[in-house]
C-alpha positions in Angstrom: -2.8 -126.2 122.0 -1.2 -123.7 120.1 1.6 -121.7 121.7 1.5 -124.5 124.4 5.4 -123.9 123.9 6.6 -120.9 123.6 9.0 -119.7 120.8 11.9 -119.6 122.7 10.9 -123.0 124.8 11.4 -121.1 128.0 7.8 -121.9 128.7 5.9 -124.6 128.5 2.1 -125.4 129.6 0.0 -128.4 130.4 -2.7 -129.7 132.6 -2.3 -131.9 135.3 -5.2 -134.5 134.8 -5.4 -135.3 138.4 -6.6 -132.0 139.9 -7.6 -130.4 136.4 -5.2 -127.9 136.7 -2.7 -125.9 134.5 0.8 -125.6 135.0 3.9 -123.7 133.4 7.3 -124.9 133.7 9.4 -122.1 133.4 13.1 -123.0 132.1 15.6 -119.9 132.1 18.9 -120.6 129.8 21.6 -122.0 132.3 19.6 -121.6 135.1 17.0 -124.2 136.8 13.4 -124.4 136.0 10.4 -123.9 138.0 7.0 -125.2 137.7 4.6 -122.8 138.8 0.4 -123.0 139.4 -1.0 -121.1 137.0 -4.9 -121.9 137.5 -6.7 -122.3 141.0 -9.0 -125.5 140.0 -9.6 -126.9 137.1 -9.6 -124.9 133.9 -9.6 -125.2 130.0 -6.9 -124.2 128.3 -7.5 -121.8 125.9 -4.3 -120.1 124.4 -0.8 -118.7 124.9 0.9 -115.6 123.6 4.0 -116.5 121.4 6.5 -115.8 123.7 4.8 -117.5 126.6 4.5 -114.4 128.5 0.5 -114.6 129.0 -2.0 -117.9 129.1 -5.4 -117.6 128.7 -8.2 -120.4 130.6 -11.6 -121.1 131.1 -12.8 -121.5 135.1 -16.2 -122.2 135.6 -17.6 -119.8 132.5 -15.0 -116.9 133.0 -12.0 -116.2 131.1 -9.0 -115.7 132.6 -5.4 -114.3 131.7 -2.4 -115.2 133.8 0.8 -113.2 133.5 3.6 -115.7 134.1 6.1 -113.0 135.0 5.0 -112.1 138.6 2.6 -115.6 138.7 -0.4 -112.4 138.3 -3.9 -114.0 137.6 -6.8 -111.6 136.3 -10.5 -112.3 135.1 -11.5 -110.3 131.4 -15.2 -111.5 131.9 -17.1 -111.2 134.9 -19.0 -114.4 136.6 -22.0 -115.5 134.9 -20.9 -114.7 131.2 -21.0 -118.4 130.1 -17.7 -118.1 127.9 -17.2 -121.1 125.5 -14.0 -120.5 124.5 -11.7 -117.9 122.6 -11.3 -117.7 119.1 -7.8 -115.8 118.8 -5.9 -113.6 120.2 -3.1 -110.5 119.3 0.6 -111.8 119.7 1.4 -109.4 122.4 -2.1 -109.9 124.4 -3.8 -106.5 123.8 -7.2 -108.2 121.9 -9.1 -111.3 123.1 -11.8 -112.6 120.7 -14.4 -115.6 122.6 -17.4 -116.5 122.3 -19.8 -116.4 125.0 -24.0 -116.6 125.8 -23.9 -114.0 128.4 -25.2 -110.6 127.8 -21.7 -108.9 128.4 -21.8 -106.0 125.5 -24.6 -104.2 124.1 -26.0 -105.7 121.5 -25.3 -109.3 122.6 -28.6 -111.8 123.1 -28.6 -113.8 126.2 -28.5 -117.6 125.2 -27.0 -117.0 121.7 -23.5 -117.7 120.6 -22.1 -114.1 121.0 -18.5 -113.4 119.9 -16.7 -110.6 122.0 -13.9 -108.8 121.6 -11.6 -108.1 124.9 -9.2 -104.9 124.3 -7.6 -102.6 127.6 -10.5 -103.9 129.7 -13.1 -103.1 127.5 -15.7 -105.7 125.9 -17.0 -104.9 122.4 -19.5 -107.4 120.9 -18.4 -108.8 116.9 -21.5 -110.1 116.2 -24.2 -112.6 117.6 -26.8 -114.7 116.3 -25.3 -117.9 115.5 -27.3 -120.8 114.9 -24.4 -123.5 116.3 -20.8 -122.8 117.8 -19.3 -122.2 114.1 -15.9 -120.9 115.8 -15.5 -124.2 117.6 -12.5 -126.5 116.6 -14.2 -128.8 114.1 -13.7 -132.6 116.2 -11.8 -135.0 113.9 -12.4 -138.6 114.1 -10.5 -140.8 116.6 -8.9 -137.7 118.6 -10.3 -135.6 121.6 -13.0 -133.4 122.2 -10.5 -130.7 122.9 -8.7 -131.4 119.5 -9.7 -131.0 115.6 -9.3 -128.1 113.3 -10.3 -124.2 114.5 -12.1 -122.2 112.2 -11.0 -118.6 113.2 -7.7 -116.7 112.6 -6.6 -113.7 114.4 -4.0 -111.3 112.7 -0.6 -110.4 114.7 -1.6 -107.3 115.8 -5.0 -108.0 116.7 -6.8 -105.8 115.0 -8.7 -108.9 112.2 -10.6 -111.2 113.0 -11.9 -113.9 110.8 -14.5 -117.1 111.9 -17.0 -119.3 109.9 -20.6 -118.8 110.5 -23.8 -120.6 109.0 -25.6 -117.3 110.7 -27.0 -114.6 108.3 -24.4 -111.9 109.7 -25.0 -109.5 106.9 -27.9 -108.2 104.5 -26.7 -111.6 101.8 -28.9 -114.6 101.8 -26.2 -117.9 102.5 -28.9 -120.2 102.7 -27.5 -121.6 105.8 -23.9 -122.3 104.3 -21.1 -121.2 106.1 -19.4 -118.6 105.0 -16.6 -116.8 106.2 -16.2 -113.0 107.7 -13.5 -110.7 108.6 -14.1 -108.1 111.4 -12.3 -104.9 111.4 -11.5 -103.4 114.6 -10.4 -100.2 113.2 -14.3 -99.7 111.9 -16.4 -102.4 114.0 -17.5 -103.4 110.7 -18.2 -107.2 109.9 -17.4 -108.2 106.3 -18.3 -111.9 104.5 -15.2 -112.5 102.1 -17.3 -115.6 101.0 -20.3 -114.3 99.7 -20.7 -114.2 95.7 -20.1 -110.9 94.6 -23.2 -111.0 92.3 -25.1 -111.1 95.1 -27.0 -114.5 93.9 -28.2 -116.7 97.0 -25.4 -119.1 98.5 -25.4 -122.8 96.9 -22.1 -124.3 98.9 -20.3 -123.9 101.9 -17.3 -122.0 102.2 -14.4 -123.7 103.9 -10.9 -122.9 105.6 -9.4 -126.5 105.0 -11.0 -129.9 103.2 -10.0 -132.2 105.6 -11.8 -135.2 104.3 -11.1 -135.2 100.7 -13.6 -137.3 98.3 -10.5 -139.6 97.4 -9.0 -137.8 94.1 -7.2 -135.6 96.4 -6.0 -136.7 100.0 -4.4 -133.4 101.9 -2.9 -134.2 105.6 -5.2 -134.0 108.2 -4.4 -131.1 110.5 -3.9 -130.5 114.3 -4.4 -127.5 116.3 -0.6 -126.8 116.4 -0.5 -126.8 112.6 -3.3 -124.6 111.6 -3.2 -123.8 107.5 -2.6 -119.9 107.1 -6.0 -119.1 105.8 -5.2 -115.3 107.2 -2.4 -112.8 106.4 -0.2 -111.8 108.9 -1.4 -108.0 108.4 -5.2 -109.1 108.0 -5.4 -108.3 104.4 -5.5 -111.3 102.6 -8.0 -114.3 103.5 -7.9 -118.0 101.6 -10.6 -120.2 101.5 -12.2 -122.6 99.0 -15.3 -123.6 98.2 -17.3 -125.0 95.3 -19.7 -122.4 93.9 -18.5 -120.2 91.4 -18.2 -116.6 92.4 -16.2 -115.5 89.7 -17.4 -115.7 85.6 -13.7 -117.3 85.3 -15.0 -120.3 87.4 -17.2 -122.9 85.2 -15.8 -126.4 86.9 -18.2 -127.0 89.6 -16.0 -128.7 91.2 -13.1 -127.1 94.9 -11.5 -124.3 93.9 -9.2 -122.0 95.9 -10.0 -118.1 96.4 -8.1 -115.1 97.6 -10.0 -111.8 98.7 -7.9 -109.1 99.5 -9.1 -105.9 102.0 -9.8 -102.6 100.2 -6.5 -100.7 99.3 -4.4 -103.7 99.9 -2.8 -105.7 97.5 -4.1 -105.5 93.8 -7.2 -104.1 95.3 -7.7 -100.1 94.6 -9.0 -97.9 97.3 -12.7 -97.5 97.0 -13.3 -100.9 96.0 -16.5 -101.4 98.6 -15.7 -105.5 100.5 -12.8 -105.9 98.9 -11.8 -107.5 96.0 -12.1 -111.6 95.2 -9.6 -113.4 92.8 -9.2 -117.4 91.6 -6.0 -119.1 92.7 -6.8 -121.8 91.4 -8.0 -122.1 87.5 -11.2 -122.8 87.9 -11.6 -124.9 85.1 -9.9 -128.5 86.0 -11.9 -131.3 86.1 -10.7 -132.5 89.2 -10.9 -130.3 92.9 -8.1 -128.0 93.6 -7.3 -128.1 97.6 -6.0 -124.9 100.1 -3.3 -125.9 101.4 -1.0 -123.2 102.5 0.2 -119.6 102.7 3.0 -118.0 103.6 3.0 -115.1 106.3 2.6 -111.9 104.1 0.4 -114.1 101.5 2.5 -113.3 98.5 2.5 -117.1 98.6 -0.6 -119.7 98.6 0.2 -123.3 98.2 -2.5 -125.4 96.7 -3.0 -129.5 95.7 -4.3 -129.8 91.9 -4.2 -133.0 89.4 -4.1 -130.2 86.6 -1.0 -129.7 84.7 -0.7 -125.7 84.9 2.8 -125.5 83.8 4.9 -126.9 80.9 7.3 -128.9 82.8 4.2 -131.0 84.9 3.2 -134.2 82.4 2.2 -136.7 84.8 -1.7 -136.9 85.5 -0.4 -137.5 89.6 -2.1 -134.8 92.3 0.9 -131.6 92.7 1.5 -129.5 95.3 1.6 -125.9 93.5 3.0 -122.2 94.6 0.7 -119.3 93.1 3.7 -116.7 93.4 3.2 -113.1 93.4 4.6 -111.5 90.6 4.7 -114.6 88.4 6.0 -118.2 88.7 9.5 -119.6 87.7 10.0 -119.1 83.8 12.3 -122.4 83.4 9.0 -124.1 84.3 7.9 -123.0 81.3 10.2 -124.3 78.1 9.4 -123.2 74.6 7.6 -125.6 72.4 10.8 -127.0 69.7 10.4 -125.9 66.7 8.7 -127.6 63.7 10.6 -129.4 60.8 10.4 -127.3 57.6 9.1 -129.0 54.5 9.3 -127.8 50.5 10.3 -124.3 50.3 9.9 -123.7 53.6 13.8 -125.1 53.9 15.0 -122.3 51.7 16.4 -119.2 53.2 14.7 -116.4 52.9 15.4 -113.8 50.6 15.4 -110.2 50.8 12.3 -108.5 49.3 12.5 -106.4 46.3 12.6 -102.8 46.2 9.1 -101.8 44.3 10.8 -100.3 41.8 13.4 -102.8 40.9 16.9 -103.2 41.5 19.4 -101.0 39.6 21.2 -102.9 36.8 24.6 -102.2 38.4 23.6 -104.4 41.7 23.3 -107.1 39.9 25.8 -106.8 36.6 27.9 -109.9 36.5 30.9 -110.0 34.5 34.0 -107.8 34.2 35.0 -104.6 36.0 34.6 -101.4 34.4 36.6 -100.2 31.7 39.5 -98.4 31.5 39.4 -94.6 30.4 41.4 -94.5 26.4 44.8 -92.8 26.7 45.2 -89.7 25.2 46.8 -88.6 21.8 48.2 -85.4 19.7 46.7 -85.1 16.4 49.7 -85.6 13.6 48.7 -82.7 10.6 49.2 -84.4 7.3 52.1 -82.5 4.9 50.4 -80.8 1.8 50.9 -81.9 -1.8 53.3 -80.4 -3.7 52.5 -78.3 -7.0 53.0 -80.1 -10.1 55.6 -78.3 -12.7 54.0 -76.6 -15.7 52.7 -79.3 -18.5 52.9 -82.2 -16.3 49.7 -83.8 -14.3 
């Protein structure tokens, strides 16, 4: 049910249960509202654009888009092409993803789960092959079939994809895990952001969003109109967790929460072929680490630990962290005090000495210098007078 209300809550859809059919009450600011017939007979809902503008159903296997301005209703599949259900769509419209078992691309197998992309009238197919609907919301207990947690994402402008698939998709060997691509309209290409980069056979699944935690860690459970950010709003940036190690940094073996980032996005230089992976979370707690949340451009991810990764966390409780790009909050981080000095280490220290000694002046102690001597004119002495003839 996401975007069952639009941003503005001008429109709003639901399903009459009597007849099966969907609705939109149209509300215009200071005017009167309108209720208006969007589907024919009973449908599925599928989606909504953000501002409310276009709805998307299911009638009897073919997808339809219904423009609420002008009540204009027009099929994107034709009849017979067994559509299960869309897995995303751009904000303004412009790409559908589904999934469907009808041959309705080249490439496509009749009878398999099929994903399609829908752009300007054209059908593309993403890939095909899956063993079980993977892009299926994922039922949680005690709510409807129609509710539960979806495992694709679809970026603003349409052009990223990214679903879960236990299918083989590319040349690595998952073992039947799930892992998760990206599909790049741009190129057509289909990339697994899971996969361990050593190319070593898959040992765990790869997941969006632990819903049912093992008890250490309890995270919310989820509804469709709260869907975790596991994508970027660009399509760069994908978060996922999983338990195998894919990086030498992780030795736990226990959840732990990974970033890949799209070539030349990011930290991630141009050239680097799939992208580049990095640990959010350390890797190295004894305890899982939980995805939780991320903000729109990514430069956020919030993620559940029980391990202390900053000075100022002392308890042993399960904390809801922020892996900040360009570095955390310093304050969080307090100096260790300093130590108590003991023996000599309580004296100050003194100056070291020059290698060849200190002059003697520097460290004379006693009286100033002394004065200069006044000088004097030398008095000549008179001479002796003669003695007189006989005398001595």
């Amino acid at each position: 049910v996401q975007n069952a209300v639009s941003e503005d809550g001008s429109n709003v859809f639901f399903t009459d249960l009597g007849t099966g059919r969907l609705y939109v009450r149209e509300q215009k600011p200071g005017g009167e509202g309108k209720t208006v017939e969007v589907s024919s007979a009973p449908a599925a809902w599928q989606a909504a654009t953000p501002d409310g503008s276009q709805v998307f159903y299911l009638e009897e296997g073919v997808l339809y888009r219904f423009d609420v301005e002008g009540a204009h209703r027009v099929a994107l599949t034709p009849a017979g092409g067994e559509v299960q259900g869309t897995l995303g769509l751009a904000n303004d419209g412009s790409y559908v993803y589904f999934a469907a078992k009808g041959l309705l691309a080249s490439g496509g197998v009749a009878g398999e789960e099929n994903i399609y992309r829908w752009h300007e009238g054209a059908l593309s197919l993403v890939s095909s092959g899956g063993e079980e609907p993977d892009w299926t919301p994922h039922v949680l207990e005690g709510v409807g079939p129609d509710e539960g947690v979806r495992s694709s994402r679809v970026s603003g402008d349409g052009r990223t994809l990214m679903f879960t698939s236990r299918a083989s998709l590319t040349s690595y060997d998952n073992q039947a895990h799930t892992e998760i691509y990206v599909y790049d309209a741009s190129t057509g290409g289909v990339t697994c952001v899971s996969c361990n980069p050593q190319g070593v056979a898959a040992t765990h699944d790869a997941l969006l969003y632990h819903a049912n935690s093992d008890g250490s860690i309890a995270p919310p459970t989820l509804y469709p109109w709260e869907l975790p950010r596991n994508l970027s709003a660009d399509g760069s940036r994908v978060f996922f967790e999983t338990e195998e190690a894919l990086l030498e940094g992780d030795s736990n073996s226990q959840m732990d929460v990974y970033e890949w980032e799209r070539e030349g996005s990011g930290t991630c230089a141009a050239g680097t072929s799939g992208g580049c992976l990095y640990l959010i979370s350390s890797g190295v707690s004894s305890e899982p680490s939980y995805f939780a949340q991320a903000s729109s451009s990514g430069g956020d991810v919030f993620f559940f630990t029980r391990q202390s990764l900053v000075g100022q966390d002392e308890d042993e409780l399960v904390d809801l962290y922020d892996a900040r790009e360009n570095g955390g909050i310093a304050g969080q981080n307090p100096p260790p005090p300093a130590a108590p000095c003991l023996g000599e280490a309580c004296h100050p220290a003194q100056p070291p000495v020059p290698a060849a000694g200190l002059p003697v002046s520097q460290v004379f102690l006693g009286a100033e210098n002394l004065a200069p001597p006044v000088e004097s004119k030398a008095v000549a002495k008179p001479k002796p007078k003669p003695c007189r003839k006989g005398y001595a």
